[in-house]
N, C-alpha and C positions, 0 to 999 in steps of 0.2 A: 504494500500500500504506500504512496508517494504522502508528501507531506500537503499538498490539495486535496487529493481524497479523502485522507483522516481528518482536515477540517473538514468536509463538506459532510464529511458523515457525521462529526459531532455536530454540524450547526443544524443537519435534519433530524437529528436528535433531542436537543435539548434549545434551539434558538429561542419557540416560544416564551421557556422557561427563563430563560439567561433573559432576554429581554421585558418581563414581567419583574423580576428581580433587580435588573438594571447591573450598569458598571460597576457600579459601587457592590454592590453583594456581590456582585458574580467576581470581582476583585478580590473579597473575602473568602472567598472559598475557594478561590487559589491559595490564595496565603496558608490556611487551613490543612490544604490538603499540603503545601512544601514545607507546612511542619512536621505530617504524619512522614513524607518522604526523609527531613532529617531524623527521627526520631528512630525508624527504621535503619537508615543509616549506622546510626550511632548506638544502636544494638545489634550492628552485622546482623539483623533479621535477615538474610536472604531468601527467603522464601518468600517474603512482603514485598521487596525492593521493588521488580519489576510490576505490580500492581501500582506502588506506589509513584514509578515515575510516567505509567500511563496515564493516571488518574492529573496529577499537575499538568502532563499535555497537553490532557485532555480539557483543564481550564483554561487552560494557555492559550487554548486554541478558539474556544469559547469567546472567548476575553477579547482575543484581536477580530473576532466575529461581529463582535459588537462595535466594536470603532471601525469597522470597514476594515481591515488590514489584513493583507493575503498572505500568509505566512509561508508560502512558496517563494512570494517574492523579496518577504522581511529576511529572509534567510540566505537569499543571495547573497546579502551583505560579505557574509564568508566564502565564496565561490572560486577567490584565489587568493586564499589563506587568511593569514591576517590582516584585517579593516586597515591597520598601524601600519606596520611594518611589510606587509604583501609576503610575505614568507611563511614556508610550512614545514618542519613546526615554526610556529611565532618565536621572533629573537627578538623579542622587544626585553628590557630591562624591566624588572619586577619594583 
């Protein structure tokens, strides 16, 4: 599944809902859920991880649904490496 497809299947999923709720919640339930993703983390739960970084995607994706934003195209941004520096891996200074 391409990163257009899994928005478009979350925004046939749940748009109604995300836009009843508005940016603002549906913000919060990102947030929400990138804390279940750290908290998992940081009990190497692997068995949760990969639920857990669908689940934030799957707001993420929500989220830029709602402002119009095509996260096929937000994501170009890295298409030849680093935004910074154009390099891959990134050598920019920490």
């Amino acid at each position: 599944m391409t990163i257009t497809e899994f928005q478009r299947l979350i925004r046939d999923i749940y748009f109604e809902k995300d836009s009843r709720r508005g940016k603002d919640g549906t913000f919060r339930w990102l947030v929400e859920e990138t804390g279940e993703l750290a908290r998992a983390m940081r009990k190497d739960d692997r068995a949760n991880l990969e639920e857990e970084f669908a689940d934030v995607f799957a707001w993420l994706s929500s989220l830029a649904a709602l402002e119009g934003i095509d996260m096929d195209a937000a994501c170009a941004k890295y298409a030849h490496g680093c935004p910074k520096c154009h390099a891959t891996p990134c050598r920019c200074k920490e």
